[in-house]
N, C-alpha and C positions, 0 to 999 in steps of 0.2 A: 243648869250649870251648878254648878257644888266646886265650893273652894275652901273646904275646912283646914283652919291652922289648928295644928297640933301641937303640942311641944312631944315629941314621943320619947323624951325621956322619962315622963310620968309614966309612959307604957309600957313602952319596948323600943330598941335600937336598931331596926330591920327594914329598910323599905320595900323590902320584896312581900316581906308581909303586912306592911302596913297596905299595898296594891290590893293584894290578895282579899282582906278585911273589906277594902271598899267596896272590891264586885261581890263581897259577899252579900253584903249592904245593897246593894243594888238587887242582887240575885232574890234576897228574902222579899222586895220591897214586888219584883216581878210575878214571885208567886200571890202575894198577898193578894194580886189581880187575875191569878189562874193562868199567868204564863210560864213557862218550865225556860229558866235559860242556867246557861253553863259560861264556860271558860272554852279559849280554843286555845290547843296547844302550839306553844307558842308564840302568842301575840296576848296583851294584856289587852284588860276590858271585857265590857260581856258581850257573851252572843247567845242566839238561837240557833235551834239545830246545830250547835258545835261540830256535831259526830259526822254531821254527811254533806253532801256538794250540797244544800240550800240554806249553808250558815250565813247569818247577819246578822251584823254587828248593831248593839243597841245603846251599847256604852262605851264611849272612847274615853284615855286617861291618859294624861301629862301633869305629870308633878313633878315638885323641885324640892328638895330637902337640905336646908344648911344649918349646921349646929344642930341638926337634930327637929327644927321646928319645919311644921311644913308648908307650902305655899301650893299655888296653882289646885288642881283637881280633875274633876270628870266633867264631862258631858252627856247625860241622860235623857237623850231622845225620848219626848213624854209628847208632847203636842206639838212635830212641827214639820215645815215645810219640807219634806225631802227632797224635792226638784233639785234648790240650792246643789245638792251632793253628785250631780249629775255634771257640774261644772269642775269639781277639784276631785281626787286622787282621796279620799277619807286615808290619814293616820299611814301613808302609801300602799292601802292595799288595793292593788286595781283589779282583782279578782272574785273578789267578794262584794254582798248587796251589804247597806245601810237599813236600818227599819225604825220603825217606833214603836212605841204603847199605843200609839194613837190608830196605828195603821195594823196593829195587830191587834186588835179590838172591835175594829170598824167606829169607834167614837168618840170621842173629844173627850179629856177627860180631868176635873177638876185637881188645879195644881198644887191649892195649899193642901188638898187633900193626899196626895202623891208625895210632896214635902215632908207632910208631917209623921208618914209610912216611913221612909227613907232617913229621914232624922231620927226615928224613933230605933229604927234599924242598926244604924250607924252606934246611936248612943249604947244597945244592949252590946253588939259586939267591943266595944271600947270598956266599955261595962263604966260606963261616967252617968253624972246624971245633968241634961242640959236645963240652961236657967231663961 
């Protein structure tokens, strides 16, 4: 989970781009482990395979923006239980699979190390530098 407060007036006034920026964040954070993911049109968040019937979603995103600052965030499936999602409707899509890093790896895989890919990510595209 990632719940970065912004204030994007230091940035920019956009939340479609501020979305955007995050699964970029995500996206670069995916390659840096040799996975290829994308956007599906239409539904925010990332996925794999976007382009054809075997896309799954890897990053879900609900955010809340007031005055410009922002709250809430993503969820980035990295190491976990996917059964759980077997029980509820993910983000209402009942047509598409959920996945992980974990399960698209085949291995468990160290978090502050994945963190600090992801942070490190986030902070080039915002072009800030974290303290």
């Amino acid at each position: 989970m990632g719940y970065p407060i912004l204030d994007l007036d230091n940035f920019f006034t956009d939340i479609h781009l501020y979305l955007r920026t995050l699964e970029e964040a995500v996206i670069l954070t995916l390659k840096d482990y040799g996975v290829a993911a994308g956007r599906y049109p239409g539904y925010t968040g990332v996925w794999l395979d976007p382009d054809n019937d075997k896309a799954r979603k890897i990053c879900a995103m609900g955010v809340r923006c007031s005055r410009w600052v922002t709250m809430h965030g993503f969820a980035f499936n990295v190491n976990v239980d996917l059964d759980y999602f077997k029980n509820i409707v993910p983000c209402g899509i009942d047509d598409k699979a959920v996945t992980s890093l974990e399960k698209e790896l085949g291995h468990k895989l160290d978090m502050e190390e994945v963190k600090k890919r992801l942070k490190n990510h986030i902070a080039q595209l915002f072009n800030m530098q974290l303290s």
